[in-house]
Backbone bond lengths (Angstrom), bond angles and torsions (degrees), N, CA, C in turn:
res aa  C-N    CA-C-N  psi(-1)  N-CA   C-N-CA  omega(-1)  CA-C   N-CA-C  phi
1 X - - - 1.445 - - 1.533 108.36 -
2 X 1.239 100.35 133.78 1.966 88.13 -175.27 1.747 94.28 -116.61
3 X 1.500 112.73 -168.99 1.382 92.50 -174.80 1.434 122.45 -106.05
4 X 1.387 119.41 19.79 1.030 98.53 153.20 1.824 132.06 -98.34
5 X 1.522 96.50 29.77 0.996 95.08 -160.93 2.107 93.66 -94.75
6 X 1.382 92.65 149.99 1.673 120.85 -171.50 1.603 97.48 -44.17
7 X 0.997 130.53 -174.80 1.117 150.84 171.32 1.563 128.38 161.07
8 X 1.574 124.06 131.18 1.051 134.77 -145.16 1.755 95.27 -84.86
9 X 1.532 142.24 119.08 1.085 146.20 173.38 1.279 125.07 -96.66
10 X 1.127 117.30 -21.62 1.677 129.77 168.28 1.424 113.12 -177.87
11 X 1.227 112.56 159.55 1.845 139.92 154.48 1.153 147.63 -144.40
12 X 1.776 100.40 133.12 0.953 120.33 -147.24 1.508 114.77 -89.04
13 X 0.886 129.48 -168.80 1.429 121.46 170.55 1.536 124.76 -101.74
14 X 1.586 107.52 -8.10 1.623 120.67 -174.15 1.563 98.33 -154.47
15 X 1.051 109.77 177.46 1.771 119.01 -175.84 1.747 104.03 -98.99
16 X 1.587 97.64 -7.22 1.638 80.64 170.93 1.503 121.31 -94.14
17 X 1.358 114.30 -12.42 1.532 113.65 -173.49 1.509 82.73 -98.35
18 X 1.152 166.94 -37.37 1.349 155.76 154.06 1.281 128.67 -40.13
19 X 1.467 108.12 -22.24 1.549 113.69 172.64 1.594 106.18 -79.50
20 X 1.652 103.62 -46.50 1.125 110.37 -174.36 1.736 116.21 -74.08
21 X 1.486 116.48 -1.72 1.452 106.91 163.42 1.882 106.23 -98.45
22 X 1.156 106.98 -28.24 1.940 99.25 166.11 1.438 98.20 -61.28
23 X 0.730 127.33 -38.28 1.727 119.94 -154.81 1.793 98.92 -81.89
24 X 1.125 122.90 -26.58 1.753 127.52 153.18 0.904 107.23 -66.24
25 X 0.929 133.12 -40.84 2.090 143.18 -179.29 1.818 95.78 -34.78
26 X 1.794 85.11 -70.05 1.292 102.55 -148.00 1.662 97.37 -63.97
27 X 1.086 112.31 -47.35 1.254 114.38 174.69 1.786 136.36 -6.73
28 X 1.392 78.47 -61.36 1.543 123.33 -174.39 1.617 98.38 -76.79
29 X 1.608 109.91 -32.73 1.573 85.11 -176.71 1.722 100.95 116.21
30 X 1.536 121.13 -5.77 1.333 109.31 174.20 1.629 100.82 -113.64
31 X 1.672 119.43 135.38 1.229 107.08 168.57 1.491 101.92 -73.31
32 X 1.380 107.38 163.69 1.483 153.79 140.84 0.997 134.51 -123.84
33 X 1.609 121.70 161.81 1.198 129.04 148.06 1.322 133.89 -146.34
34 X 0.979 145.77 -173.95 1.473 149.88 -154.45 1.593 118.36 -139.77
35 X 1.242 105.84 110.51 1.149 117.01 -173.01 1.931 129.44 -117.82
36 X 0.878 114.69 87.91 1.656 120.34 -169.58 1.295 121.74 -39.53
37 X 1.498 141.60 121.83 1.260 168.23 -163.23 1.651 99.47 -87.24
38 X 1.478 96.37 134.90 1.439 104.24 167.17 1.319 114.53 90.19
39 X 1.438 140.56 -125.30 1.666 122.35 163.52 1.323 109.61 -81.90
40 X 1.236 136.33 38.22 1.292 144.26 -175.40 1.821 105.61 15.66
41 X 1.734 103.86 -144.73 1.424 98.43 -169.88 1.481 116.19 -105.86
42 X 1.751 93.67 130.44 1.831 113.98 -169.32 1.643 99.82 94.24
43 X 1.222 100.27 6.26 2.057 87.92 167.03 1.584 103.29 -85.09
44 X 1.238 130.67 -42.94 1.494 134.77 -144.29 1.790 97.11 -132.84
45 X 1.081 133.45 -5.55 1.515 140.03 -148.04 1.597 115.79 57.98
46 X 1.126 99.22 -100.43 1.595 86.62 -167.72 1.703 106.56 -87.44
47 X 1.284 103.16 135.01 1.680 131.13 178.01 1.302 123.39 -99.99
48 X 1.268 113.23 -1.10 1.785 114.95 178.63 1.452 109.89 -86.73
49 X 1.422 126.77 29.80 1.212 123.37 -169.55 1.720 102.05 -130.54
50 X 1.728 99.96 -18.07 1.735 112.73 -170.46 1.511 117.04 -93.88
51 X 1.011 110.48 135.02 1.448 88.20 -171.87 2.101 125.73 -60.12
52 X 1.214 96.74 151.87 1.693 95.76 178.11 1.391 106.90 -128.23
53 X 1.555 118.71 155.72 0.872 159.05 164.76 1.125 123.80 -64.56
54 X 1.945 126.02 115.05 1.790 111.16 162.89 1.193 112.37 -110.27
55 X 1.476 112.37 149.63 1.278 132.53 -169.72 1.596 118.34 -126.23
56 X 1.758 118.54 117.82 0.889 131.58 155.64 1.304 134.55 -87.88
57 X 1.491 142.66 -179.31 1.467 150.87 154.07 1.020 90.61 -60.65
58 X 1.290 113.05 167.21 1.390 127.66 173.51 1.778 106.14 -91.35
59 X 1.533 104.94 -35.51 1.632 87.54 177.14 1.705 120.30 -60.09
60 X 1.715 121.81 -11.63 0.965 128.52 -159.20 1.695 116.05 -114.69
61 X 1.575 100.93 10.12 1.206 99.22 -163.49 2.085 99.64 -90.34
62 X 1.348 111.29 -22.58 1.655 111.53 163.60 1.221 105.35 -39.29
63 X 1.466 126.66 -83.45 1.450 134.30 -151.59 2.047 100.16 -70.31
64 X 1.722 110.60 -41.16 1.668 90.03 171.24 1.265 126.25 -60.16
65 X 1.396 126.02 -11.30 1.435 108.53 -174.76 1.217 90.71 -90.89
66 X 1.415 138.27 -27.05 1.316 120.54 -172.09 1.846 115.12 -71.65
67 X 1.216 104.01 -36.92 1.193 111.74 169.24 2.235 103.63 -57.91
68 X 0.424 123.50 -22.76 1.886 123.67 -161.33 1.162 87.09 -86.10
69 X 1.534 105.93 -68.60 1.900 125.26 -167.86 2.053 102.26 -37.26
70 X 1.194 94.35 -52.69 1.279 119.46 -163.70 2.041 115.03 -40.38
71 X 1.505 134.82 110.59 1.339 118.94 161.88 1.135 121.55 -11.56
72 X 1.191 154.51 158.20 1.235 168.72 155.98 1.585 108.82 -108.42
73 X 0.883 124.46 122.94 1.829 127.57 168.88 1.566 121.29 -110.91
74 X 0.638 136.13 112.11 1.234 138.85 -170.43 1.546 109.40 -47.71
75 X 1.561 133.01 160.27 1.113 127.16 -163.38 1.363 101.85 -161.30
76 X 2.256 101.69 86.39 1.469 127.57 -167.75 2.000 91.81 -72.67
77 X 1.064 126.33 -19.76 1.304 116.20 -170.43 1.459 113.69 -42.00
């Protein structure tokens, strides 16, 4: 495995709480992306109901779990 190779970092149960942990990803500065489980997308029609998958590099998968693991605080600014 070298490091840019993908690697699966968590799953979710729908594509919206999976979007919304890439979208902290990205935040932070690590890409991701999100990829749908099962006949993925255009097997079944709609897929936001199946669970999906996020995917990092492998050099980036240390610092994403810490970012996931991590409290969240809300940010009224």
């Amino acid at each position: 495995m070298t490091d840019s190779t993908p690697v699966a970092i968590a799953t979710y149960p729908n594509e919206m709480e999976a979007q919304l942990a890439a979208q902290l990803l990205e935040e932070n500065g690590i890409g991701a992306y999100v990829q749908p489980l099962g006949f993925g997308y255009g097997g079944i029609g709609v897929t936001q109901f199946i669970p999906h998958r996020v995917l990092v590099f492998q050099h980036n998968l240390q610092r994403a779990e810490q970012i996931l693991s991590a409290p969240q605080q809300p940010d009224y600014d």
